[in-house]
C-alpha positions as CSV (number, residue, x, y, z in Angstrom):
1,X,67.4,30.4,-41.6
2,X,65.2,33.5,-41.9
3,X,63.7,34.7,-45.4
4,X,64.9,38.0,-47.0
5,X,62.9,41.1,-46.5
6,X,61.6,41.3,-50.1
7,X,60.0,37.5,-48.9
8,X,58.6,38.9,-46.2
9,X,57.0,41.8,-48.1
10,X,55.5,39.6,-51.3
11,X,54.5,37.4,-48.0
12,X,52.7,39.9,-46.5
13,X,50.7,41.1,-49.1
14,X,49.7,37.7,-50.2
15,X,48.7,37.2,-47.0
16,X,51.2,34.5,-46.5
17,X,52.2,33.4,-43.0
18,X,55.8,32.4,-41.8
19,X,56.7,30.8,-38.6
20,X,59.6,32.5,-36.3
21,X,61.5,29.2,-38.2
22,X,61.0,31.1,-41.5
23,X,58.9,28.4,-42.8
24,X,55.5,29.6,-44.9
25,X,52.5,28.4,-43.2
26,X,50.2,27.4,-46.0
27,X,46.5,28.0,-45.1
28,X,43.9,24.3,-45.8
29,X,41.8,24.8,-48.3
30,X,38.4,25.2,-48.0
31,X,36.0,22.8,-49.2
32,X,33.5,24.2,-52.2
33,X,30.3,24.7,-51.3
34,X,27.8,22.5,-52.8
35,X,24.5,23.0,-52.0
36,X,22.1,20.5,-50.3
37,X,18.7,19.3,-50.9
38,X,16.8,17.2,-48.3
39,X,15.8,13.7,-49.0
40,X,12.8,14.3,-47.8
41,X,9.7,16.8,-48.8
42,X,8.0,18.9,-45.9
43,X,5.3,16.5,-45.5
44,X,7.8,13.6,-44.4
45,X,7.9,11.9,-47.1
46,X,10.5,10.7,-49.6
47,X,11.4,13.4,-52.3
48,X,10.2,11.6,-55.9
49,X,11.5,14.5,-58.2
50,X,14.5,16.7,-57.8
51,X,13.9,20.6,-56.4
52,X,15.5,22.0,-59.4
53,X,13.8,20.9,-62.9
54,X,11.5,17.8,-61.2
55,X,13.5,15.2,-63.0
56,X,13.2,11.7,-61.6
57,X,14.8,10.4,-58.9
58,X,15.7,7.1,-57.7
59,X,17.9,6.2,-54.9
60,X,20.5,3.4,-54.6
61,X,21.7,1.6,-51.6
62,X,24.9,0.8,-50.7
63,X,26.6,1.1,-54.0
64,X,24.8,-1.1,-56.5
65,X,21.0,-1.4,-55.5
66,X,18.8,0.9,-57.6
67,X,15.4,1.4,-55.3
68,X,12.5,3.8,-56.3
69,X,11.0,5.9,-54.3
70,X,8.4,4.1,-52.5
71,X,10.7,1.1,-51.5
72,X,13.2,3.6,-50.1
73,X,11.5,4.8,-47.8
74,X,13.2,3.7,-44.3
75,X,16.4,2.5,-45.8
76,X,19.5,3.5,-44.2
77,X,22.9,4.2,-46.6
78,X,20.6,6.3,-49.8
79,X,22.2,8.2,-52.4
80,X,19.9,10.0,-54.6
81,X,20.4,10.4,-58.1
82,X,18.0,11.5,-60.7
83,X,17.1,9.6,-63.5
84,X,18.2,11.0,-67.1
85,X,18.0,8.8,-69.8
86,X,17.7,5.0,-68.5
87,X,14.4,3.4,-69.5
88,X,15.5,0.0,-68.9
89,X,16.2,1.1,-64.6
90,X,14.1,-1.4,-62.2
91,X,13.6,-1.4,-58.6
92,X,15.8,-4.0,-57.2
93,X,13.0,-4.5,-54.6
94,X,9.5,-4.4,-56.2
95,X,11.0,-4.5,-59.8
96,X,8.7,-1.7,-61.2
97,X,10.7,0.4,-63.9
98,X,11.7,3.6,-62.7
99,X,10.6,7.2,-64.6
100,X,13.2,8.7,-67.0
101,X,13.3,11.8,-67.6
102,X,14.3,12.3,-71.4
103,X,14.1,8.6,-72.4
104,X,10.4,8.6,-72.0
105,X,9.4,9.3,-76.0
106,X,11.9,7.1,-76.7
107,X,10.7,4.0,-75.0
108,X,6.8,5.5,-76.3
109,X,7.8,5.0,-79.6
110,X,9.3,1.6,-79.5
111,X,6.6,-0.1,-78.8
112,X,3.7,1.8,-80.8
113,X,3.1,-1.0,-83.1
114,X,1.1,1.3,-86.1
115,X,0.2,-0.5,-89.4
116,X,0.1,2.4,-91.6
117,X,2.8,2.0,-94.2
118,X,1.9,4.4,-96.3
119,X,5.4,5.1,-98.5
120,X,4.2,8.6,-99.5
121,X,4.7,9.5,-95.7
């Protein structure tokens, strides 16, 4: 069964492809292009703050252990994330809180223990 000739016009010009069958060939698509940072800065060492903005990072290992920086260094299986709003985010390994980047005030303020109660304030 071949297509009719109006087919094979609107095929052409949408840069379709047919087979001798008659079947349309439908080109893959193409993966978007995200772009990539390395994990690590020129120096060799492991990147602490993202390229773009210098928020902080912290890097978990296979799936569910959160590691800062220095105790990632030399682990296999890292994704990097950065570190938004979490002030609460340990290291699984050396259990030193990791950076936030916006939550930082937040966490200031919670435990600035001021005994001015003025009421006129």
């Amino acid at each position: 069964m071949t297509p009719l000739a109006s087919d094979l016009a609107a095929a052409r010009r949408n840069r379709d492809r047919w087979t001798k069958e008659g079947i349309r060939v439908v080109p893959r698509a193409r993966p978007p292009r995200t772009p990539t940072y390395p994990d690590r800065m020129p120096d060799g060492s492991i990147r602490r703050f993202t390229s773009i903005g210098s928020y902080p990072i912290f890097y978990v290992q296979s799936g569910h252990r959160a590691l800062c920086p220095g105790c990632a260094d030399g682990v296999e299986d890292l994704t990097r994330h950065p570190n938004w709003e979490d002030p609460a985010l340990y290291c699984d390994e050396c259990e030193q809180r990791i950076e936030s980047a916006y939550a930082e005030d937040e966490a200031d303020t919670d435990t600035d223990n001021t005994t001015d109660k003025d009421p006129d304030r």
